[in-house]
Biopython code that builds the backbone (N, CA, C, O; Angstrom):
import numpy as np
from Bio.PDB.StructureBuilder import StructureBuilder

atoms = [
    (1, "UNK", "N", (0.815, -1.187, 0.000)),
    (1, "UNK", "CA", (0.000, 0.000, 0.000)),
    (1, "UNK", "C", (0.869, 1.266, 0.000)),
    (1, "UNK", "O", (0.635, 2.204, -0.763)),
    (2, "UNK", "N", (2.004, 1.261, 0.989)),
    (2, "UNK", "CA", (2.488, 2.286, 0.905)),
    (2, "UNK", "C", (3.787, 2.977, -0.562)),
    (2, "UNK", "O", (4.222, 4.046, -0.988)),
    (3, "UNK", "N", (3.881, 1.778, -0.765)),
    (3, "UNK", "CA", (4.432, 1.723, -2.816)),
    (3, "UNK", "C", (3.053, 2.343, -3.228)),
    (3, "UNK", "O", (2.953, 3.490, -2.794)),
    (4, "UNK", "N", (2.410, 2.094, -3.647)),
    (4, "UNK", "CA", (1.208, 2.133, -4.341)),
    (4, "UNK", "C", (0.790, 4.035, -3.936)),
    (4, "UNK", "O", (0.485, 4.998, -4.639)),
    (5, "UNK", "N", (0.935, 3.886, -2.872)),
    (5, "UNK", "CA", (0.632, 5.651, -2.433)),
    (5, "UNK", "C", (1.934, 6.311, -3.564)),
    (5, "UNK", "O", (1.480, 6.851, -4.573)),
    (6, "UNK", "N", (3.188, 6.287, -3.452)),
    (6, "UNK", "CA", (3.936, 6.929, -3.801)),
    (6, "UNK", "C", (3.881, 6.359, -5.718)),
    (6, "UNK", "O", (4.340, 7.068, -6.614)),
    (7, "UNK", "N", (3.327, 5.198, -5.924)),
    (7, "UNK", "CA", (3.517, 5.427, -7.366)),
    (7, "UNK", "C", (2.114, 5.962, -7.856)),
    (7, "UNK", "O", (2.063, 6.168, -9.068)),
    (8, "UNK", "N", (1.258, 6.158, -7.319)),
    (8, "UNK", "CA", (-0.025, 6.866, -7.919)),
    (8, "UNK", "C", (-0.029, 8.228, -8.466)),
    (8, "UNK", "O", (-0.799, 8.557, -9.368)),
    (9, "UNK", "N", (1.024, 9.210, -7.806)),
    (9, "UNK", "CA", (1.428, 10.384, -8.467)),
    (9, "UNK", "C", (1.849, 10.220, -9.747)),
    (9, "UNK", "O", (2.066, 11.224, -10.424)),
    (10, "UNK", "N", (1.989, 9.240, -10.156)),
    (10, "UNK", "CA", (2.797, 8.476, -11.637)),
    (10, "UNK", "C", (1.405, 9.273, -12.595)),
    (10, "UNK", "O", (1.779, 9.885, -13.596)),
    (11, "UNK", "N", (-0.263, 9.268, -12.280)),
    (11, "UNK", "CA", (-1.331, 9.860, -12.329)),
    (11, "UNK", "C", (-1.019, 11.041, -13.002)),
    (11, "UNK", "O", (-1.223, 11.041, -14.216)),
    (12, "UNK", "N", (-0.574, 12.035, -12.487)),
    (12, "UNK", "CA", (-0.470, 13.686, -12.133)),
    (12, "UNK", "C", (0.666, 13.891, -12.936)),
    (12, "UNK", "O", (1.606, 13.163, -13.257)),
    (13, "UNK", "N", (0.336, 15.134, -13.201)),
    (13, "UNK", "CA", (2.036, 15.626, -14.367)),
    (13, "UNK", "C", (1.876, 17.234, -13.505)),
    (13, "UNK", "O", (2.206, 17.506, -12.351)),
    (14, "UNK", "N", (1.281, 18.067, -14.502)),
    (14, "UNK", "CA", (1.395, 19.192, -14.076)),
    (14, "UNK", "C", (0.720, 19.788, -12.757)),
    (14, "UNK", "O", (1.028, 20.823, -12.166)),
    (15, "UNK", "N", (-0.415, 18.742, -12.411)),
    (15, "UNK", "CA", (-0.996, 19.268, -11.291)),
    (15, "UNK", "C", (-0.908, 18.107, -9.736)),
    (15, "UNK", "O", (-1.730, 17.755, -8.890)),
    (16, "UNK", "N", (0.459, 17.842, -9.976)),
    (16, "UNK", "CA", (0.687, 17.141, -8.782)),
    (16, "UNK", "C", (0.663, 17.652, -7.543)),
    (16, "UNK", "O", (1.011, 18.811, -7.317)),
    (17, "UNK", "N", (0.268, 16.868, -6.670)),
    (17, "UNK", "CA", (0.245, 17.859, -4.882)),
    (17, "UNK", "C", (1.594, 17.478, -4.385)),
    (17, "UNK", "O", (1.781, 16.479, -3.691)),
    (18, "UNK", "N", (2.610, 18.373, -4.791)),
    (18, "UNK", "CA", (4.114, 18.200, -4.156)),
    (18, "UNK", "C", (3.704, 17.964, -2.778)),
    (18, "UNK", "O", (4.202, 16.902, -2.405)),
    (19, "UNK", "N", (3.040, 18.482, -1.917)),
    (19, "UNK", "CA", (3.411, 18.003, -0.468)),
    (19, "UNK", "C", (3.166, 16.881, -0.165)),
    (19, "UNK", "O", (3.901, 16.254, 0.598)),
    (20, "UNK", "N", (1.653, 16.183, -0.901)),
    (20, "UNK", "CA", (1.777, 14.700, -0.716)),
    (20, "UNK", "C", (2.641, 13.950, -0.876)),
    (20, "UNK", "O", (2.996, 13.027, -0.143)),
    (21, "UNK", "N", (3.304, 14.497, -2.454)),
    (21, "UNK", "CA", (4.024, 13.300, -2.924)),
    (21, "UNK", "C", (5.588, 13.693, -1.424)),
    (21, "UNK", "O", (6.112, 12.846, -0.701)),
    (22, "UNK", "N", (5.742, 14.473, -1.443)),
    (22, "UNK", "CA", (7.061, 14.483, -0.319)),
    (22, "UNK", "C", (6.482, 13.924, 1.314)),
    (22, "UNK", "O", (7.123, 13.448, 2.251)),
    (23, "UNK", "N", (5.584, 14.102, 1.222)),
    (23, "UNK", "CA", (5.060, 13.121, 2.528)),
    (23, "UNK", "C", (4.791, 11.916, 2.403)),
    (23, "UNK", "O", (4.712, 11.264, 3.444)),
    (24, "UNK", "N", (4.613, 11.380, 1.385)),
    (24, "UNK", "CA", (4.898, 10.022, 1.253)),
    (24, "UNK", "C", (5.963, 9.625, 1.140)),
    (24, "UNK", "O", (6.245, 8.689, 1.887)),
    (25, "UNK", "N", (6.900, 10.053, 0.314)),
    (25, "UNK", "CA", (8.136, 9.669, 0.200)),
    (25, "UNK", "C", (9.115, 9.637, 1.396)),
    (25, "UNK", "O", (9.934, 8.747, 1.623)),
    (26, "UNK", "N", (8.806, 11.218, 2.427)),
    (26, "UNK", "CA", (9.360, 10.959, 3.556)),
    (26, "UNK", "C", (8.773, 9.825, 4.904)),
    (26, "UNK", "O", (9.452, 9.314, 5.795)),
    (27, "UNK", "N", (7.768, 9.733, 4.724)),
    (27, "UNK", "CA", (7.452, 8.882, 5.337)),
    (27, "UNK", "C", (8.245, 6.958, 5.219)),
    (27, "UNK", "O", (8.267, 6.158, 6.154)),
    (28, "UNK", "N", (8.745, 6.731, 3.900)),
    (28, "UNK", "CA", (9.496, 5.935, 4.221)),
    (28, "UNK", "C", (11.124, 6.345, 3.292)),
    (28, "UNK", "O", (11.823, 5.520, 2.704)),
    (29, "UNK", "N", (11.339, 7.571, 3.392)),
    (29, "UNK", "CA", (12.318, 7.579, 3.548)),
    (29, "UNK", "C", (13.973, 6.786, 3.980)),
    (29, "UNK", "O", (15.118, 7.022, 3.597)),
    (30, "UNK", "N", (13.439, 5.868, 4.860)),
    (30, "UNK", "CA", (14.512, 4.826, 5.571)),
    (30, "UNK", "C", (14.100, 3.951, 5.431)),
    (30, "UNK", "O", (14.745, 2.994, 5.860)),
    (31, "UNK", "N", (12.874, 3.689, 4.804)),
    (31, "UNK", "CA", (13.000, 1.725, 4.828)),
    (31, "UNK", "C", (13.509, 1.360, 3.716)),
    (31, "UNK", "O", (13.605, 1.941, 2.635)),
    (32, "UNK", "N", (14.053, -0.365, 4.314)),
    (32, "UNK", "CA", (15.087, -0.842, 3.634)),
    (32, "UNK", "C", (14.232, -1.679, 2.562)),
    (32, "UNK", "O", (14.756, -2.768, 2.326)),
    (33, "UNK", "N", (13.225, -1.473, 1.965)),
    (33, "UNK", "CA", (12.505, -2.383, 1.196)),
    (33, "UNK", "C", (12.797, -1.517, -0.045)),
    (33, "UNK", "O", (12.582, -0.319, -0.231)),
    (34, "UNK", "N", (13.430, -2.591, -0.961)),
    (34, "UNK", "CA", (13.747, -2.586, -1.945)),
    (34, "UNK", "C", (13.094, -1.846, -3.644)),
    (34, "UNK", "O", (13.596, -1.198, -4.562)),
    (35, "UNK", "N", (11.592, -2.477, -3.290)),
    (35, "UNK", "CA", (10.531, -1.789, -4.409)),
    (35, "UNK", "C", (10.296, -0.635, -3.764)),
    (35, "UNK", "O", (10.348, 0.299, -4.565)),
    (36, "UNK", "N", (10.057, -0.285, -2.656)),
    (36, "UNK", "CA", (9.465, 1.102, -1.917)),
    (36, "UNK", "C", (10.702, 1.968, -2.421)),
    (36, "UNK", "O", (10.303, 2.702, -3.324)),
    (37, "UNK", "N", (11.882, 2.128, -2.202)),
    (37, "UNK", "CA", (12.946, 2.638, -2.755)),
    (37, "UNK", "C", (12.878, 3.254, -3.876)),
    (37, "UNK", "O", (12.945, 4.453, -4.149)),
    (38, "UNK", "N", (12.665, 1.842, -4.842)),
    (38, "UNK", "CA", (12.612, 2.186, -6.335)),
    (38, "UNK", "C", (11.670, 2.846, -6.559)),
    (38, "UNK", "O", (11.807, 3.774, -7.357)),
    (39, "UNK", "N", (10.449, 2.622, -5.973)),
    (39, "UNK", "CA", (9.213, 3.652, -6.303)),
    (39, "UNK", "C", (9.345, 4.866, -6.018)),
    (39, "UNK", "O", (8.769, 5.676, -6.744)),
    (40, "UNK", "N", (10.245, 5.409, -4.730)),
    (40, "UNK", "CA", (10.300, 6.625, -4.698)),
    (40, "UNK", "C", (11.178, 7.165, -5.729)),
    (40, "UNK", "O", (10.839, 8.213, -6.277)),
    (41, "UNK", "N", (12.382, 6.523, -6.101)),
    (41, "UNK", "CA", (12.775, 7.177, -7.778)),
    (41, "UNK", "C", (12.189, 7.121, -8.633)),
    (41, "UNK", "O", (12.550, 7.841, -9.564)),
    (42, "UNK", "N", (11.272, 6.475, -8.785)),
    (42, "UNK", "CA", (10.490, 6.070, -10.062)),
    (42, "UNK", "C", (9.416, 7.882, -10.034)),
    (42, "UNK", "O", (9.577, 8.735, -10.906)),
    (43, "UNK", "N", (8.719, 7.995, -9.198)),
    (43, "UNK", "CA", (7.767, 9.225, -8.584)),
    (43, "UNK", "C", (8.351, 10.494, -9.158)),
    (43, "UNK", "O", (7.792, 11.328, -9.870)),
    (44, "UNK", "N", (9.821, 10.464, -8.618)),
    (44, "UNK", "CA", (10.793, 11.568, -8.595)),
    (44, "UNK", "C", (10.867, 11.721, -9.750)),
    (44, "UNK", "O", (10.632, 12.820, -10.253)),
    (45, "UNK", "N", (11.261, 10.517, -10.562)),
    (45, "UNK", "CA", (12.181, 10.838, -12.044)),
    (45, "UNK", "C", (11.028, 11.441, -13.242)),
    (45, "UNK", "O", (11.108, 12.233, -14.181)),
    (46, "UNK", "N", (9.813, 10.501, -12.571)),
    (46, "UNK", "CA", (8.780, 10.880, -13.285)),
    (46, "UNK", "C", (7.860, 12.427, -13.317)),
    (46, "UNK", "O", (7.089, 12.818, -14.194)),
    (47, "UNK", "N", (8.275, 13.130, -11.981)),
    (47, "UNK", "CA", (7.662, 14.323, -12.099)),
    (47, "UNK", "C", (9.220, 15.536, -12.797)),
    (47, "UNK", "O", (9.061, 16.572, -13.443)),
    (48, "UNK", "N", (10.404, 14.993, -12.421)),
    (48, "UNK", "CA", (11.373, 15.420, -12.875)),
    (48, "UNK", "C", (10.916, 16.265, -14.037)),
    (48, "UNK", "O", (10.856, 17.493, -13.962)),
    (49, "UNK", "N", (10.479, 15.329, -15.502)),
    (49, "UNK", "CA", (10.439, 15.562, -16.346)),
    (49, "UNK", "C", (9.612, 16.810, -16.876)),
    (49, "UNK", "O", (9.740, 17.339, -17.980)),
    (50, "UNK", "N", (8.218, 17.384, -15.256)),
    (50, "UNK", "CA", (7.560, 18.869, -15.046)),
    (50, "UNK", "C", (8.111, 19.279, -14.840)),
    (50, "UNK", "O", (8.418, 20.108, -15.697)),
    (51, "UNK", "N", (8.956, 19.312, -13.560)),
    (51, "UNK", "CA", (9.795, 20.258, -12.650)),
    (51, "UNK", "C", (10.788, 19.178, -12.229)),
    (51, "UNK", "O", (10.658, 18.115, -11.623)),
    (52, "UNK", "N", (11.998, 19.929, -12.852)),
    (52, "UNK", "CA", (13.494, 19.451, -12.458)),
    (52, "UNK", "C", (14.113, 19.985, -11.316)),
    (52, "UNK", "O", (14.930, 19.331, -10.667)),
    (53, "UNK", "N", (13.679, 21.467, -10.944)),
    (53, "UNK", "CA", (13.971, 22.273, -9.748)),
    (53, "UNK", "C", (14.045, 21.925, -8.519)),
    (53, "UNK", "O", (14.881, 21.957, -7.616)),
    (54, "UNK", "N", (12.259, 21.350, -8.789)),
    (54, "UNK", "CA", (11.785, 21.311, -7.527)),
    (54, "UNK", "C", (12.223, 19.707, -7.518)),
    (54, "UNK", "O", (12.583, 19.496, -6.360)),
    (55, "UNK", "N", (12.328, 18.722, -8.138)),
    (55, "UNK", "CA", (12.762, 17.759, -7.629)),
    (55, "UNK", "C", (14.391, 17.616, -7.328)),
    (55, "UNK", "O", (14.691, 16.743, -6.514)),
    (56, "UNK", "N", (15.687, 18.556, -8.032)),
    (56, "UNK", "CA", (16.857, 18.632, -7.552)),
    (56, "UNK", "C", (16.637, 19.194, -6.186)),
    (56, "UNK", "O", (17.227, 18.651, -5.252)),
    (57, "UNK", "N", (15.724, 20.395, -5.920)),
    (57, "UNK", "CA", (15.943, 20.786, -4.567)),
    (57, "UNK", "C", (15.757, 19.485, -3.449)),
    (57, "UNK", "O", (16.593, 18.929, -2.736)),
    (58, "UNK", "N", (14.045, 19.218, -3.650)),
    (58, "UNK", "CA", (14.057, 17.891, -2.938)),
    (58, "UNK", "C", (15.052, 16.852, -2.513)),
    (58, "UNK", "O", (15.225, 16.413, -1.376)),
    (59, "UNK", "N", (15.759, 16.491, -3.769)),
    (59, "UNK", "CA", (16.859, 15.467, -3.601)),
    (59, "UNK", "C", (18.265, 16.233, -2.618)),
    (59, "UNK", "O", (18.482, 15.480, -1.670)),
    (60, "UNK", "N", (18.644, 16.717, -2.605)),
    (60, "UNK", "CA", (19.562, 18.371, -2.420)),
    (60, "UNK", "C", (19.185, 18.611, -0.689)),
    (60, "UNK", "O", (20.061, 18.394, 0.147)),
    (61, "UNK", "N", (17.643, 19.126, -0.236)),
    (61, "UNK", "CA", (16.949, 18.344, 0.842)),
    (61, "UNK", "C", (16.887, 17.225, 1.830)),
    (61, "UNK", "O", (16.699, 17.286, 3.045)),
    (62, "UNK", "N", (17.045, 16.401, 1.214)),
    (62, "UNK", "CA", (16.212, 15.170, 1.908)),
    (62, "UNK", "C", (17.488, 14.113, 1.501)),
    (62, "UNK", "O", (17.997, 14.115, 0.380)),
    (63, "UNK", "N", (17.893, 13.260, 2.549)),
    (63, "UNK", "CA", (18.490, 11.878, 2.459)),
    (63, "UNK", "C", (18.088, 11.371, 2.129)),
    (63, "UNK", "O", (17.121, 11.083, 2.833)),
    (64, "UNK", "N", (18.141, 10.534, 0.719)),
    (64, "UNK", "CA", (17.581, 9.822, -0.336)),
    (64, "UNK", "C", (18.377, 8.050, -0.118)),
    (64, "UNK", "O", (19.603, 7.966, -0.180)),
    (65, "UNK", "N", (17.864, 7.290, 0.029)),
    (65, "UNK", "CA", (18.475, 6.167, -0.488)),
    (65, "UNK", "C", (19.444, 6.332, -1.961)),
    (65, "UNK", "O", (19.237, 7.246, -2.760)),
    (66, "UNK", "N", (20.646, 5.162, -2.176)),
    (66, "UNK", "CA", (21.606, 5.115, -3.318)),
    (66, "UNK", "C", (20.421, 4.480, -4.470)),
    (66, "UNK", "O", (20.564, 4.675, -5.677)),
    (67, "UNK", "N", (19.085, 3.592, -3.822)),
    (67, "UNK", "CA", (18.650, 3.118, -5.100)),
    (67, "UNK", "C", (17.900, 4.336, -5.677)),
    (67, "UNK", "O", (18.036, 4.675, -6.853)),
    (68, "UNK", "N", (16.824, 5.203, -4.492)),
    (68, "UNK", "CA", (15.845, 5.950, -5.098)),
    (68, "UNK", "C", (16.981, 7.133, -5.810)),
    (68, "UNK", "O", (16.653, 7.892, -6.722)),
    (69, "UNK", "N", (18.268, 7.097, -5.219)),
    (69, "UNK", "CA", (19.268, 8.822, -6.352)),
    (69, "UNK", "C", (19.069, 8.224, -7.938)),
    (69, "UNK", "O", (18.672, 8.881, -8.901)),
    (70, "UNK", "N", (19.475, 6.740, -7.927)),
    (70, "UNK", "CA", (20.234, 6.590, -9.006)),
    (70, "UNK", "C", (18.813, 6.090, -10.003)),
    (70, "UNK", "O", (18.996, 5.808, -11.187)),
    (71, "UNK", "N", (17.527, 6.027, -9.431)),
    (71, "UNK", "CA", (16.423, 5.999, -10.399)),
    (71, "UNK", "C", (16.057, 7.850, -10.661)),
    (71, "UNK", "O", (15.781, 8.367, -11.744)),
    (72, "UNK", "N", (16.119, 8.241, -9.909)),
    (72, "UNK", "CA", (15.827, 9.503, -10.107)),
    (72, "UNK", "C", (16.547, 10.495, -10.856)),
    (72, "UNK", "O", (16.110, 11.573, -11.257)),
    (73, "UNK", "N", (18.139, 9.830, -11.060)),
    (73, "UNK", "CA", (19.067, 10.821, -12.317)),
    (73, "UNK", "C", (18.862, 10.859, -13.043)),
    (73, "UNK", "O", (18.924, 11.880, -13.728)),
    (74, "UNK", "N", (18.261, 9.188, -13.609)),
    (74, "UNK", "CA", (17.871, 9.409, -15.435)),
    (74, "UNK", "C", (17.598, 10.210, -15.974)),
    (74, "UNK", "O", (17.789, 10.043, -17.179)),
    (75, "UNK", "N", (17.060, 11.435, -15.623)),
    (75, "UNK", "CA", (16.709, 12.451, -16.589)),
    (75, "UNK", "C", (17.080, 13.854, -15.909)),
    (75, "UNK", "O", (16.602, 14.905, -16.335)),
    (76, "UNK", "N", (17.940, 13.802, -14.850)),
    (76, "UNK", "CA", (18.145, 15.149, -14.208)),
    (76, "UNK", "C", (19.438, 15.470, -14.640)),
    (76, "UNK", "O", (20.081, 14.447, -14.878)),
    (77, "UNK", "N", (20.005, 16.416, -14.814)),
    (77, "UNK", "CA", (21.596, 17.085, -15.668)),
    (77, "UNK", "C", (22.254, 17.030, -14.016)),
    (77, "UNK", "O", (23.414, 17.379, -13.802)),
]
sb = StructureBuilder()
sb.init_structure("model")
sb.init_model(0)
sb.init_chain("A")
sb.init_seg("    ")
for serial, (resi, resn, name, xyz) in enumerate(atoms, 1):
    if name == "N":
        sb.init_residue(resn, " ", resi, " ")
    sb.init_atom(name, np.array(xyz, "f"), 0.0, 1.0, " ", f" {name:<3s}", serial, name[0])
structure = sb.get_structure()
């Protein structure tokens, strides 16, 4: 469920609710589960492609897991 919260923004492009999606994401922020990880890069990389800003700041922000950075570069300079 809590994957599923953070990939549903996958939904939303331009009118995403940044605070949800960062409250979900911080909310598991530290767990060690593997798909939850990837989903939070997956979220990231995917709104990236609206706003690169606001997701470098985020990342820049927030202690990210090595899996959710390295899903989330694909498309950030």
């Amino acid at each position: 469920m809590r994957r599923v919260a953070i990939l549903l923004q996958f939904l939303e492009t331009t009118t995403l609710d940044k605070e949800l999606l960062a409250q979900a994401i911080l909310y598991d922020q530290k767990t060690d589960e593997f798909f939850i990880q990837k989903a939070i890069g997956w979220a990231l990389r995917n709104y990236s492609k609206f706003n690169p800003k606001w997701v470098k700041n985020f990342i820049f922000n927030n202690a990210l897991s090595k899996i959710a950075i390295k899903e989330v570069s694909v498309y950030l300079n």
